[in-house]
Legacy VTK file of the C-alpha trace (Angstrom):
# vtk DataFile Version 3.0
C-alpha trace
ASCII
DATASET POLYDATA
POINTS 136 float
17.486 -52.660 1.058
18.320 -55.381 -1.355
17.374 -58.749 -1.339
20.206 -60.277 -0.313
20.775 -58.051 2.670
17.353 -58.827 3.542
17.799 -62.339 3.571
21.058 -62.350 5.371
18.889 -60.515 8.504
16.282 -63.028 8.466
18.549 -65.975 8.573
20.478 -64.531 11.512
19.907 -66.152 15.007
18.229 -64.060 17.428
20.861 -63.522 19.832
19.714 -63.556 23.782
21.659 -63.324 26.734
21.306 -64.021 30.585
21.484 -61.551 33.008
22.055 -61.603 36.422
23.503 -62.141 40.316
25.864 -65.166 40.665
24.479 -68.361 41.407
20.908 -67.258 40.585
20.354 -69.876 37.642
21.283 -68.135 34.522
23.174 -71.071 32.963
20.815 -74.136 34.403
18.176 -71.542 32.354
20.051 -71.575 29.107
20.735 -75.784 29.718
16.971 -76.276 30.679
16.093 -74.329 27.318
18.583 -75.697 25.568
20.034 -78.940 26.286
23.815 -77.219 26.477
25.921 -76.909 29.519
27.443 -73.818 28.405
30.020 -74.222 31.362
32.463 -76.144 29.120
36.058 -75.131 31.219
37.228 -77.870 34.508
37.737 -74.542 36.179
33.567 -73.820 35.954
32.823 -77.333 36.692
34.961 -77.439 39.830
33.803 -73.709 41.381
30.475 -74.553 39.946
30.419 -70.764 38.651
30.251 -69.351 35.022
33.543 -67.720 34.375
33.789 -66.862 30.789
31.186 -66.179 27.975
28.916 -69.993 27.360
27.447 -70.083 23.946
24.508 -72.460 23.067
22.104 -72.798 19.553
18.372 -73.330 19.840
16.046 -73.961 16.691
12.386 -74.304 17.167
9.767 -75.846 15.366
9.171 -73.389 12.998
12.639 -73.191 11.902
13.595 -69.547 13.936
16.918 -69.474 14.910
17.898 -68.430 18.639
21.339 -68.163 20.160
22.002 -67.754 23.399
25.125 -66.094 25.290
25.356 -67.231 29.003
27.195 -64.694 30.676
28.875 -64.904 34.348
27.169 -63.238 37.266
30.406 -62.828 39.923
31.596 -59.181 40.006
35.241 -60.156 39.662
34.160 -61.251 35.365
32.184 -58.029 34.871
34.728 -57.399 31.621
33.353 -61.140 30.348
29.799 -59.738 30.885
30.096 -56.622 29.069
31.159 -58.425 26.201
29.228 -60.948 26.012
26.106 -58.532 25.793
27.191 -55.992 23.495
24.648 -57.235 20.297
21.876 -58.886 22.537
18.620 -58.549 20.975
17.114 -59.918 23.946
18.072 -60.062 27.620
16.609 -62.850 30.122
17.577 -61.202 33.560
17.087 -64.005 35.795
16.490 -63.664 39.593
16.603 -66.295 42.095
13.071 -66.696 43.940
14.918 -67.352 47.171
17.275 -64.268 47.453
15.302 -62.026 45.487
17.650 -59.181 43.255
21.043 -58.809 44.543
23.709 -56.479 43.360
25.068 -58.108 40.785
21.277 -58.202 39.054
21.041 -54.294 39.963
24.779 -53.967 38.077
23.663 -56.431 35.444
20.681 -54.458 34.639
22.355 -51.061 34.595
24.962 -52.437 31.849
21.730 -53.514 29.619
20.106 -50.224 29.983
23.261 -48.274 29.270
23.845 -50.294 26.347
20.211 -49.816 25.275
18.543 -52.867 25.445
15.113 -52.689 25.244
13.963 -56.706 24.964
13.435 -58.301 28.117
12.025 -60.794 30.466
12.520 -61.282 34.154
12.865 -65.255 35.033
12.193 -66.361 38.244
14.318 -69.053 39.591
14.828 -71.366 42.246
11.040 -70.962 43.260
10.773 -74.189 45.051
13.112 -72.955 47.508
10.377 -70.167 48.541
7.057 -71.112 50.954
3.844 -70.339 48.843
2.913 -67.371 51.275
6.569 -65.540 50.561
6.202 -65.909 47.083
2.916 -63.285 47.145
LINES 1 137
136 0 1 2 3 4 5 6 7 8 9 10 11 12 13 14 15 16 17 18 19 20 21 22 23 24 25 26 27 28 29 30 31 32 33 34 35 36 37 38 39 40 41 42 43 44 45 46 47 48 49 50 51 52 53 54 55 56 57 58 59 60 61 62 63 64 65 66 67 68 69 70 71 72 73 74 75 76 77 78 79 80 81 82 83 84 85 86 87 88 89 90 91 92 93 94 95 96 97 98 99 100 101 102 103 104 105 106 107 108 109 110 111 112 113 114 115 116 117 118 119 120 121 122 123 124 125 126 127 128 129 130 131 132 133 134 135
């Protein structure tokens, strides 16, 4: 591979996406992680859901690049999900403490494995909705 090509990779934001049932927390994740509301559309704000694809930048200290892709969770934008993960490196699939996985995670996490994702981590959300002895 030549040098150039190389350096083009390394300088390329790893690219992560959220995963998961509506209303289980994937874009207060990406804003808590962030600092971006990635609900930028009057329509979002006023159904308080994520319709289309959100899109926020992260750099950390060290300098490494992340970019995230907030995807929505209702089963009526399924098409906006599947594009918005195609090219994930990484998938957060985030499940709501409260409600524990729901369909749309089951769906969500079927799409990832078809489209072989193999990065992952499972964030719990909405925790301080649950009693300490439900969350064992």
């Amino acid at each position: 591979m030549d040098s150039n090509k190389t350096a083009a990779l390394s300088s390329r934001p790893f690219v992560i996406g959220t995963s998961g049932h509506i209303d289980h927390g994937k874009t207060t994740l990406v804003k808590a992680l962030t600092g971006v509301d990635t609900d930028r559309w009057a329509e979002e704000k006023k159904r308080g859901i994520t319709i289309d694809l959100g899109f926020a930048h992260y750099e950390d200290e060290q300098g490494n690049q992340m970019a995230f892709v907030d995807v929505p969770g209702h089963e009526k934008f399924i098409h906006n999900m599947l594009a918005g993960v195609a090219g994930l490196d990484a998938v957060l699939l985030v499940v709501a403490a409260d409600e524990g996985v729901m369909p749309q995670t089951r769906e969500h996490l079927n799409i990832c494995n078809l489209l072989k994702i193999q990065t992952g981590l499972v964030v719990l959300t909405r925790i301080d909705l649950v009693e300490e002895e439900e969350m064992v």
